[in-house]
C-alpha positions as CSV (number, residue, x, y, z in Angstrom):
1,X,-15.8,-10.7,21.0
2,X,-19.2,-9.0,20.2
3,X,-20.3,-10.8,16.8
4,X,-21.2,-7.4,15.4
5,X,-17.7,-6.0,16.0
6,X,-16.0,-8.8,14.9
7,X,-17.9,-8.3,11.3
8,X,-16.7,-4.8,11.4
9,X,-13.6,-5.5,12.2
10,X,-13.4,-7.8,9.2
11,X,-14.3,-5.7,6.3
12,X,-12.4,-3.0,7.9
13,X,-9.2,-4.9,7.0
14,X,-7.9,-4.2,3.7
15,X,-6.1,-7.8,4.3
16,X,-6.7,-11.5,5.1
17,X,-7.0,-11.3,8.5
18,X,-7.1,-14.9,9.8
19,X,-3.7,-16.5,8.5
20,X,-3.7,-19.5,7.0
21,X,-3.6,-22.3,9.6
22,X,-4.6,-20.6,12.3
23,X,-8.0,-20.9,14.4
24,X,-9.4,-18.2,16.3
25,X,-9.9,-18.1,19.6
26,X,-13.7,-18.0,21.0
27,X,-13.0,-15.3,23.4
28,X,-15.1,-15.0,26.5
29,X,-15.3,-11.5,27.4
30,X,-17.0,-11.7,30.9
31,X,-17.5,-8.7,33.0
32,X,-15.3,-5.6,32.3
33,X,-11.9,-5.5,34.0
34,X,-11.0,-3.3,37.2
35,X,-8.2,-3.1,36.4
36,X,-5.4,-3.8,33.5
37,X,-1.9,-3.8,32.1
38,X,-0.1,-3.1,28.5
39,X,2.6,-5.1,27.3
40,X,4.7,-4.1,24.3
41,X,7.3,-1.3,22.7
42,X,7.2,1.9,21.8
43,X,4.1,2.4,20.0
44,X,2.4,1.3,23.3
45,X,4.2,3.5,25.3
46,X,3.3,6.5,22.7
47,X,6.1,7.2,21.6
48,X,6.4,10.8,20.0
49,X,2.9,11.1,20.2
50,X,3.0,14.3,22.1
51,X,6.5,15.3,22.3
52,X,10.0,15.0,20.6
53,X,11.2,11.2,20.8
54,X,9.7,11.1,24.6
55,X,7.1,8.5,25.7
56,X,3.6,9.9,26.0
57,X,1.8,7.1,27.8
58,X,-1.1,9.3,28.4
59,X,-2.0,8.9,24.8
60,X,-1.2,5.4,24.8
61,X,-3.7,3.2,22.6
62,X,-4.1,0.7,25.7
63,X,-3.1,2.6,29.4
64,X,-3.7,6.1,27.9
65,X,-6.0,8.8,30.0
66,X,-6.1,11.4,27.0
67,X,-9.8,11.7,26.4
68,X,-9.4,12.3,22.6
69,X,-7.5,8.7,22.5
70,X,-10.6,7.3,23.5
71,X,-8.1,4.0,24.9
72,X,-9.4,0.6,25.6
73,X,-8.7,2.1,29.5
74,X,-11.2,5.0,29.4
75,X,-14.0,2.8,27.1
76,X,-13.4,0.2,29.9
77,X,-14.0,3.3,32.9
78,X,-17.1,4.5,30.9
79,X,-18.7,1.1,32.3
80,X,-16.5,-0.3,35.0
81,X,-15.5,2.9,37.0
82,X,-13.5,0.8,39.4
83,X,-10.8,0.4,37.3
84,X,-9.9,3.7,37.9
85,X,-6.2,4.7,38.6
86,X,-5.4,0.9,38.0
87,X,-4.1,1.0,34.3
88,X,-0.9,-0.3,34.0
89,X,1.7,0.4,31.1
90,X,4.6,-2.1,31.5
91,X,5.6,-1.8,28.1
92,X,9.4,-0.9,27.4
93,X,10.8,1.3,24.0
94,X,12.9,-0.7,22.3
95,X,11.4,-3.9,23.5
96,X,11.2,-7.4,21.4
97,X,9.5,-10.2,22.2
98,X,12.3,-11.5,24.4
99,X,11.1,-8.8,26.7
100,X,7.5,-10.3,27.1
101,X,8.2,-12.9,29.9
102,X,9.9,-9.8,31.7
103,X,6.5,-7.4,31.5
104,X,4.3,-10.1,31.7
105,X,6.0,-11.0,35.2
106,X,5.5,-7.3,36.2
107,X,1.5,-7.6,35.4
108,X,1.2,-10.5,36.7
109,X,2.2,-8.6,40.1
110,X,0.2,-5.9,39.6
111,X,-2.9,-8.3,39.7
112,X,-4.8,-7.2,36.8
113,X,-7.9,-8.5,35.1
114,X,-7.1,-7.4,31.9
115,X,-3.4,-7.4,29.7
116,X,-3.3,-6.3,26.3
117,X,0.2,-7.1,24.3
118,X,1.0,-5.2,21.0
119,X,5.0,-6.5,20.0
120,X,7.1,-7.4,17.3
121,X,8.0,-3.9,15.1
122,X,11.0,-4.2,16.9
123,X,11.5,-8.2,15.7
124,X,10.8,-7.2,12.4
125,X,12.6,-3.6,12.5
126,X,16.1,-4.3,12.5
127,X,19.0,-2.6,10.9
128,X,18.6,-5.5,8.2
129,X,16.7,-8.5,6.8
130,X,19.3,-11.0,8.2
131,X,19.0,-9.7,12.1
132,X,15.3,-10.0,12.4
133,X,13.6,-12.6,14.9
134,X,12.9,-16.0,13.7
135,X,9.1,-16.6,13.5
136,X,9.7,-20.0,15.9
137,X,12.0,-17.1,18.6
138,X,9.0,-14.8,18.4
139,X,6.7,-18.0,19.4
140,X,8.6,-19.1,21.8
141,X,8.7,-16.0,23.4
142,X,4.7,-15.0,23.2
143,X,4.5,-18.7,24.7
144,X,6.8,-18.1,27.7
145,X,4.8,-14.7,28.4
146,X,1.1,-16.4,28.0
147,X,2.5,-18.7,30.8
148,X,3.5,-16.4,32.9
149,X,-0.1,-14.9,32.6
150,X,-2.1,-18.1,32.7
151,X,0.3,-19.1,36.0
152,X,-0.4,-15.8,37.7
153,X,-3.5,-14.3,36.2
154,X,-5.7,-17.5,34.9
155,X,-9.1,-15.5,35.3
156,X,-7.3,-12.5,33.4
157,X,-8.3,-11.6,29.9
158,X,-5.6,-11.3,27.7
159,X,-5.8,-9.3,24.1
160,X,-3.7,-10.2,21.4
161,X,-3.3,-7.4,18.8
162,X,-1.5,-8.2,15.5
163,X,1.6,-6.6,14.6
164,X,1.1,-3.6,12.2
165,X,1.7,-4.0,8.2
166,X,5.9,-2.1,8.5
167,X,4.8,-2.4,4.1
168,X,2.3,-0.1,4.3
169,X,4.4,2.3,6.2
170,X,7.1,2.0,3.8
171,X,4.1,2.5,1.1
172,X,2.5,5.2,2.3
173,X,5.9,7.1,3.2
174,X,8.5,6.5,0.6
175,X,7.3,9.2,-1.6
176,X,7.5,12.1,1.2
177,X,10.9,13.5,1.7
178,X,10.5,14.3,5.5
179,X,10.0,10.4,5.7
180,X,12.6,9.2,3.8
181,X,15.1,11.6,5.7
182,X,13.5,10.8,9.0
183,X,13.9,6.9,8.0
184,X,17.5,7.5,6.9
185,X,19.0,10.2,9.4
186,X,17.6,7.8,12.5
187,X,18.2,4.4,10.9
188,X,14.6,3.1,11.3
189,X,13.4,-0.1,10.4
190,X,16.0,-0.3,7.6
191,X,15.1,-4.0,7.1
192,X,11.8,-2.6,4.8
193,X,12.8,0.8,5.0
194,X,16.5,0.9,3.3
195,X,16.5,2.3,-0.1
196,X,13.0,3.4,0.3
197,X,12.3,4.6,-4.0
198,X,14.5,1.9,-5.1
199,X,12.5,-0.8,-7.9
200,X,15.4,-3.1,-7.9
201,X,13.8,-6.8,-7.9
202,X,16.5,-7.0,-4.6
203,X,14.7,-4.7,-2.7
204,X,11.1,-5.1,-3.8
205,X,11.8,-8.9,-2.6
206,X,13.3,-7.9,0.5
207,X,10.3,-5.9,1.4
208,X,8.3,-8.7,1.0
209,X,10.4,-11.4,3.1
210,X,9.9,-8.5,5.7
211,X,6.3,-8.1,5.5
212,X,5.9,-11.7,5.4
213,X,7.8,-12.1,8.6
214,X,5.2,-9.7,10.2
215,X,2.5,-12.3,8.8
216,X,4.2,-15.1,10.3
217,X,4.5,-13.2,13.7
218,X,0.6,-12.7,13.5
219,X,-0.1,-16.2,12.7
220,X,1.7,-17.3,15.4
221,X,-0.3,-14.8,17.7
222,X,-3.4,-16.3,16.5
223,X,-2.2,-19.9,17.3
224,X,-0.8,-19.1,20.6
225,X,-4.1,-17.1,21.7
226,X,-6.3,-20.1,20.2
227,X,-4.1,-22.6,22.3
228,X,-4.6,-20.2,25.5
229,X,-8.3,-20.9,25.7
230,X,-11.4,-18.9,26.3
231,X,-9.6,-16.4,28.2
232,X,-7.5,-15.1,25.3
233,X,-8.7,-13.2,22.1
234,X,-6.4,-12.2,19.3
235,X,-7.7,-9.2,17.2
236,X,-7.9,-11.3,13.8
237,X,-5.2,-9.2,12.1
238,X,-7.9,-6.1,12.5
239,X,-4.8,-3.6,13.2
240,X,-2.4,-5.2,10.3
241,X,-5.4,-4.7,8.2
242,X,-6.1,-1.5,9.0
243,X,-5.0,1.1,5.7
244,X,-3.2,3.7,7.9
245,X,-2.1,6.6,6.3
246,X,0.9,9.1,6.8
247,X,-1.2,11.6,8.6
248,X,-1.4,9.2,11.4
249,X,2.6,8.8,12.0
250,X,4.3,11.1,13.9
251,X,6.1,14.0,11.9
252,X,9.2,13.6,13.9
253,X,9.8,10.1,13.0
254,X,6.9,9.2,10.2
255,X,7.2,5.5,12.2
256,X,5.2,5.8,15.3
257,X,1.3,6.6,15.7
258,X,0.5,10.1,16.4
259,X,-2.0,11.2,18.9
260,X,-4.6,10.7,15.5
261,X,-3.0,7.0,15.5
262,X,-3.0,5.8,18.7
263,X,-6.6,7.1,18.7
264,X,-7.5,5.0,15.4
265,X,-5.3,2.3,17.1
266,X,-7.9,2.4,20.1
267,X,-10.2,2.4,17.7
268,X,-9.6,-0.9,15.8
269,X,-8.1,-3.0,18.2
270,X,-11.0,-2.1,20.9
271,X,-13.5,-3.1,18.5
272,X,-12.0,-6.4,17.7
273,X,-11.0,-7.4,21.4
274,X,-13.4,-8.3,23.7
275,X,-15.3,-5.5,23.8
276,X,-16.9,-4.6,26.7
């Protein structure tokens, strides 16, 4: 990654970005991608981003051909015009990491140059603490998808990008009605999200365990990406960082980027990927 970028990245993070005990991975962007794929959930299939709980993969951070987006797919066109009509968005709603070997397989037969994986809300998400992925599951499963990559792609570039900080949603949305409705009339993410204005020391510890399970997931993405070589960059916890606010969630679900998010989600995790 572009030393500049990589600074910028940093201070944008209101965070620790490199866990402890990982190492970075010294990225080597070569020459921009003609083509590309997206692994990953909901938020990478823009979810709600344009319409009511449908998929708007035109706004997609990653895949995405709105031009207001601005996605790592048209910044890659602006200098690599061959890549046009050959984005790819293999992510699933609803997926988990268990679902990354599966997507993985289907980029790997689309031949691209350049995947980009954004999961785990879904590991951490659940409908309670005691149902969410074990950090070593999530691993395991990143792992098996890297190999499928490295087996089928091995001159492919392959961007990490940290799983957002579910906390800061639940901080930045308990004290909106709409939100705390929205959170309890569709169940979400009621692992951090369940009693969303309770103080009880139960639930302010339970929101913890839960956003330390999204730092363990992102330490393990840094050590998986440093342990796939050259050809792999991880985004240094630039998007967990990144102080999002409520105006960037949808207003159907207050979970999910909005166009404004997946934009700012461009935004960050372009700038700390490899950055052509």
């Amino acid at each position: 990654m572009n030393p500049v970028r990589r600074v910028l990245a940093t201070l944008a993070a209101a965070t620790v970005l490199v866990p402890l005990g990982a190492t970075a991975a010294h990225a080597d962007a070569g020459p921009a991608p003609a083509s590309m794929a997206s692994l990953g959930d909901s938020i990478t299939r823009g979810f709600n981003a344009c319409g009511w709980f449908v998929d708007c993969t035109s706004r997609s951070f990653s895949t995405g051909d709105t031009s207001s987006v601005n996605s790592h797919y048209l910044r890659i066109r602006a200098v690599n015009p061959a890549i046009a009509g050959n984005n790819h968005n293999d992510a699933k709603t609803g997926a988990k990491s268990a679902d990354m070997p599966g997507q993985a397989a289907t980029a790997v037969s689309q031949g691209v140059g350049y995947v980009t994986m954004l999961i785990g809300a879904n590991d951490a998400c659940t409908s309670s603490e005691s149902t969410m992925t074990p950090a070593a599951t999530y691993r395991a499963n990143v792992d098996a998808a890297l190999g499928r990559i490295r087996a089928g792609l091995p001159d492919a570039r392959v961007l990490l990008v940290s799983v957002p900080d579910i906390h800061r949603l639940w901080s930045v949305g308990k004290d909106s009605g709409s939100a705390r409705t929205a959170w309890s009339l569709f169940s979400i993410c009621q692992s951090m999200l369940a009693n969303p204005t309770s103080t009880a020391q139960a639930d302010v510890d339970r929101r913890a365990r839960v956003r330390q399970r999204v730092v363990d997931y992102n330490t393990q993405l840094a050590q998986a990406c440093a342990a796939y070589g050259p050809n792999c960059d991880f985004d240094d916890n630039a998007v967990f960082g990144y102080p999002f606010t409520l105006g960037q969630l949808s207003g159907w679900d207050y979970f999910h980027p909005n166009s404004t998010g997946q934009q700012v989600l461009a935004d960050v995790s372009y700038a700390a990927g490899f950055g052509w």
